[in-house]
N, C-alpha and C positions, 0 to 999 in steps of 0.2 A: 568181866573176865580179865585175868592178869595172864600175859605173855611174858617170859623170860625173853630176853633179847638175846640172839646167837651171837654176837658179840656185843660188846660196849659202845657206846653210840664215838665214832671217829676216833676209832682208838689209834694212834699213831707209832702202832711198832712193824712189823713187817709190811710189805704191801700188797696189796692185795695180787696183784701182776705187773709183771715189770719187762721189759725186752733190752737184750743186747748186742748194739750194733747190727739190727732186725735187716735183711735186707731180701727185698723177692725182686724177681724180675719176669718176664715173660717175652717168651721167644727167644730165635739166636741170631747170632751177627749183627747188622745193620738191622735188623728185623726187632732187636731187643728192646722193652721200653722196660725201662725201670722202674717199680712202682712206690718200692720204696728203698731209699738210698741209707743205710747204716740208720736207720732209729733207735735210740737209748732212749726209753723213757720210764718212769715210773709213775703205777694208777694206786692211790694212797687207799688204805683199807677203811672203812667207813667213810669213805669221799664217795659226792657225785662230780665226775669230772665229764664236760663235756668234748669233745672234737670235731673241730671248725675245720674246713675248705674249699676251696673250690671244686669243682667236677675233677675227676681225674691227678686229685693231690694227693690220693694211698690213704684218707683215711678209713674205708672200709676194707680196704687191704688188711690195712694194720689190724682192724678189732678182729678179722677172720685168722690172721696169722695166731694173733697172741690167745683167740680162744680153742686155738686147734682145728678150725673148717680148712684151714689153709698150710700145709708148709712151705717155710719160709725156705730162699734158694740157700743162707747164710744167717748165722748168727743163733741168738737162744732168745728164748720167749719160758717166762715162769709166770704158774698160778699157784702164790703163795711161792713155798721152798721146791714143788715139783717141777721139772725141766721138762716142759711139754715135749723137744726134741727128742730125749730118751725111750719114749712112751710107744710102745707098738699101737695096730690096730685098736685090739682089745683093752689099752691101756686109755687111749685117747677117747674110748665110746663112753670108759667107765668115769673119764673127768669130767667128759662133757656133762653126762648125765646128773652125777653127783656132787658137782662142785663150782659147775657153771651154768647159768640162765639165759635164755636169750628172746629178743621183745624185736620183732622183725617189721617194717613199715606194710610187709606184704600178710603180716596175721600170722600166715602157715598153721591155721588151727585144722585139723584132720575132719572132713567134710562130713564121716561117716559117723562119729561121735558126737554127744552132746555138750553141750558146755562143761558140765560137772566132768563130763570122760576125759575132756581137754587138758581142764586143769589138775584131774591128777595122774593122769599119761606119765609122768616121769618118775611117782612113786610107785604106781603099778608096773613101768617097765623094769622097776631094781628090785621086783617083788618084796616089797616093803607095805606096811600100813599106814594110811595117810592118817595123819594127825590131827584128829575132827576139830579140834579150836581152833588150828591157826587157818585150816581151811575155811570155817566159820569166820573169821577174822578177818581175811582177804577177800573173800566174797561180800561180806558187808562192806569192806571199807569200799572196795568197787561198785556196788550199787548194782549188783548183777544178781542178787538171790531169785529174781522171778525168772529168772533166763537160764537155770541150772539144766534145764529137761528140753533146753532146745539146740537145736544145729548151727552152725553158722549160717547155713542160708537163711537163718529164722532172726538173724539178729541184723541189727546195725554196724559199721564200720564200726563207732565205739563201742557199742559192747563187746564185739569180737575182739579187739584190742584190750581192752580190759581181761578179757578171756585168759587173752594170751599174757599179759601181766601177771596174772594171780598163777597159770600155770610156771613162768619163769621163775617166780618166789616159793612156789610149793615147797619144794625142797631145802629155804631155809641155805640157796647159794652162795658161796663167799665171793661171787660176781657175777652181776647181773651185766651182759652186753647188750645194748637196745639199739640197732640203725635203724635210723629218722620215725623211730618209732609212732609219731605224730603226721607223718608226713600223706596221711589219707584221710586224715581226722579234721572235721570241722573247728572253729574255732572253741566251743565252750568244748566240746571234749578234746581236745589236744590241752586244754587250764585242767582240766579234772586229770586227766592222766601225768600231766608236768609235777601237778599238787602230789595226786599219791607218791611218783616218785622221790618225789624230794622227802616225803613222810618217811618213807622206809628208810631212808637213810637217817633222817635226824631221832626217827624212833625205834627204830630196829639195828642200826648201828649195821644196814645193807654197803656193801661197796657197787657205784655203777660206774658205766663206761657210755654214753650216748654218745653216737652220731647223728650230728644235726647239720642245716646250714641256716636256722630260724635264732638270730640273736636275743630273741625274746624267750624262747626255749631254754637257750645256753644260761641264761640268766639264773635260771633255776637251779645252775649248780654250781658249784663248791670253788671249781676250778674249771677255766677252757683253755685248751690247747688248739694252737694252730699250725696245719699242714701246708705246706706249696709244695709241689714236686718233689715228694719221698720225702722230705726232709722235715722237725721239727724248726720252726718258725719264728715262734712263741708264745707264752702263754698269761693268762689274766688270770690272777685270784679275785674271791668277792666280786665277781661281774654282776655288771647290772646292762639291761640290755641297749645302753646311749652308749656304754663304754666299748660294750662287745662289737657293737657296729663302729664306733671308729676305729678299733683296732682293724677290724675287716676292711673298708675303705682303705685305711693307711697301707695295708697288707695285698692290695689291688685283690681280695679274694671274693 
């Protein structure tokens, strides 16, 4: 079967999401913690870029801000050329749904549905027709075709994880956001899950955003950014996971 790819595999012209001078906070007066302190950053389109920190360093801040679960106190957050800040209710359910994915360490697959209902939940909620190849395509490459007719109580961590992969890409998103996606997963499925991610990207020309704090993980992608308290830190191209962990060391994270 041949797949057209929804974009060029790391095509390097817009990006995929970008934030400006991003800043949230919570609470008031002396009470305020800041979570994240002015972040400029840009997540390049066909890149998987990871995000490294300590506990309490705003990197799931940040992926909740710039995917719309969060408004930020200040600043803009864009997916692609849209200005998630401009975007009312209705405007933000319809980005979410149609133009962002997301892969949660906690599954959140809906208990009452079967695997197959899971993974296409986000075409049937924009009453649209799911696209029997690619859905064929993601369910193979997952390794989940015997598990289409059953519940999440019926599966394993990984295949529920998986589950919830194939429904994050259903839709053919121009960003996939993953926190610590791996982070319930044994070791040989946290390699199967790390692998197809990185697939999608180098074969489907996917953009992702993973939060991790596993430098064996981060390895897997393109690019890692590092957070300390609100603030970009630094980041590592071509990581590999000896380089990722010194950087971490060196970064006391």
């Amino acid at each position: 079967m041949t797949l057209a790819h929804p974009t060029p595999p790391h095509a390097p012209t817009t990006a995929a999401a970008r934030s400006v001078d991003l800043v949230k906070t919570y609470g008031k007066g002396e009470a305020t913690v800041v979570a994240l302190d002015g972040v400029t950053i840009d997540f390049g389109r066909g890149q998987f870029t990871a995000v490294m920190g300590p506990s309490g360093s705003g990197k799931s801040t940040l992926m909740h801000c710039m995917a719309g679960l969060d408004r930020p106190t200040s600043g803009q957050t864009y997916i692609g050329d849209s200005n998630i800040g401009e975007l009312d209710d209705s405007g933000l359910t319809e980005m979410r749904r149609d133009h962002i994915g997301f892969v949660f360490q906690s599954f959140n697959l809906v208990p009452t549905l079967t695997a197959a209902e899971n993974i296409t939940l986000p075409v049937d909620l924009a009453g649209r027709k799911v696209d029997k190849d690619w859905f064929d395509y993601l369910v193979g490459q997952l390794g989940i075709g015997e598990r289409l007719s059953h519940r999440p109580t019926e599966m394993s961590g990984g295949q529920q994880q998986r589950c919830a992969c194939a429904r994050a890409l259903i839709n053919r998103p121009d960003l996939v956001f993953a926190d610590e996606p791996t982070g319930n997963l044994d070791s040989n499925s946290t390699s199967e899950m790390l692998s197809f991610l990185r697939r999608s990207v180098t074969e489907f020309g996917q953009s992702i955003v993973m939060v991790t704090h596993d430098p064996h993980g981060a390895a897997y992608a393109d690019r890692v950014v590092f957070l300390a308290d609100g603030n970009i830190v630094g980041e590592l191209a071509a990581p590999t996971a000896d380089s990722v962990l010194e950087r971490v060391l060196a970064l006391g994270t």
